[in-house]
N, C-alpha and C positions, 0 to 999 in steps of 0.2 A: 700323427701330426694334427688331426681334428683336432681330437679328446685334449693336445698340450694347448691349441689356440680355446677353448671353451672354456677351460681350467682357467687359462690368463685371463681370458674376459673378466667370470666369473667371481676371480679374486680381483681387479680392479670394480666389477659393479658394486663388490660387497664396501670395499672404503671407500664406495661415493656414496652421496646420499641421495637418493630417490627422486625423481623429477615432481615441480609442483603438481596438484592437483586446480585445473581449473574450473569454474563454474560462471555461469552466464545468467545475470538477476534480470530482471524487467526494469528499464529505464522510464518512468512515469512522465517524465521532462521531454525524451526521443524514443520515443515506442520504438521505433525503428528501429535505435542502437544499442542493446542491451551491452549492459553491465559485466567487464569481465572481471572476475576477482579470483586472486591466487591466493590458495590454500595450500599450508604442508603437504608433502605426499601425505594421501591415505586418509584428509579430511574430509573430501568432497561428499564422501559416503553420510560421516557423521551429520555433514552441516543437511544431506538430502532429508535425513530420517527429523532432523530437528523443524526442518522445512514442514514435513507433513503431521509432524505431532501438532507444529504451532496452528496449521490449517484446520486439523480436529477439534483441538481445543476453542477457534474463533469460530465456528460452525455450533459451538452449542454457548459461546458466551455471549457474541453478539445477541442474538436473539433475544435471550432472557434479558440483554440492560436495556432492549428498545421497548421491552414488555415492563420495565419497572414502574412504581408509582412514581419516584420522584422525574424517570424520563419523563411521562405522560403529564406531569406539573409542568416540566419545563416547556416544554411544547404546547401543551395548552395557554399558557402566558405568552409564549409567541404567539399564538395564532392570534389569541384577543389582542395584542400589543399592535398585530400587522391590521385585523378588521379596523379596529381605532382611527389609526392614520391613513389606513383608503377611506374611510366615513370623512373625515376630515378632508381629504385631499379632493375628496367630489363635491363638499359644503363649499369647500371654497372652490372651486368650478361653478356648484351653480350659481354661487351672489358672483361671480364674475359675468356670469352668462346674462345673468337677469340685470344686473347693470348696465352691460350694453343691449341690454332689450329695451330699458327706460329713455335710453339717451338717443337712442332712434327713433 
């Protein structure tokens, strides 16, 4: 009686098809409430291995584009662009300041 109910199962699990796979991403917006996202049976595996390839891969490319010249161009034009305008923004503080020092 086992082995006939196991067999029955067994032939109904085979014409179903497989229950999803799910996975749980980092929600950036609610830390709190991660991200649930359904995969076909038997992707979860793929999407995990694609997870940590793309992890090795940003672990040696990041670095190199923050060491580039043209990064190091860009950033540097920021940084003069940003002294500029506090120079600026304290010029005009002190003839503010020194204005109402004459007027008193």
């Amino acid at each position: 009686m086992q082995d006939a109910v196991k067999a029955m199962l067994a032939a109904e699990a085979a014409a179903k098809a497989g229950p999803s796979d799910w996975v749980y991403v980092h929600n950036f917006a609610d830390p709190d409430k991660p991200i649930a996202i359904e995969l076909p049976a038997g992707r979860a595996r793929d999407f995990h291995s694609a997870m940590h390839k793309l992890i090795d891969d940003l672990k040696s490319a990041l670095p190199a584009v923050f060491q580039s010249e043209d990064y190091q161009t860009r950033q540097a034009a920021i940084e003069e662009s940003f002294r500029k305008r506090q120079g600026e923004a304290f010029s005009a503080l002190r003839d503010k300041a020194a204005a109402r020092t004459l007027r008193c």
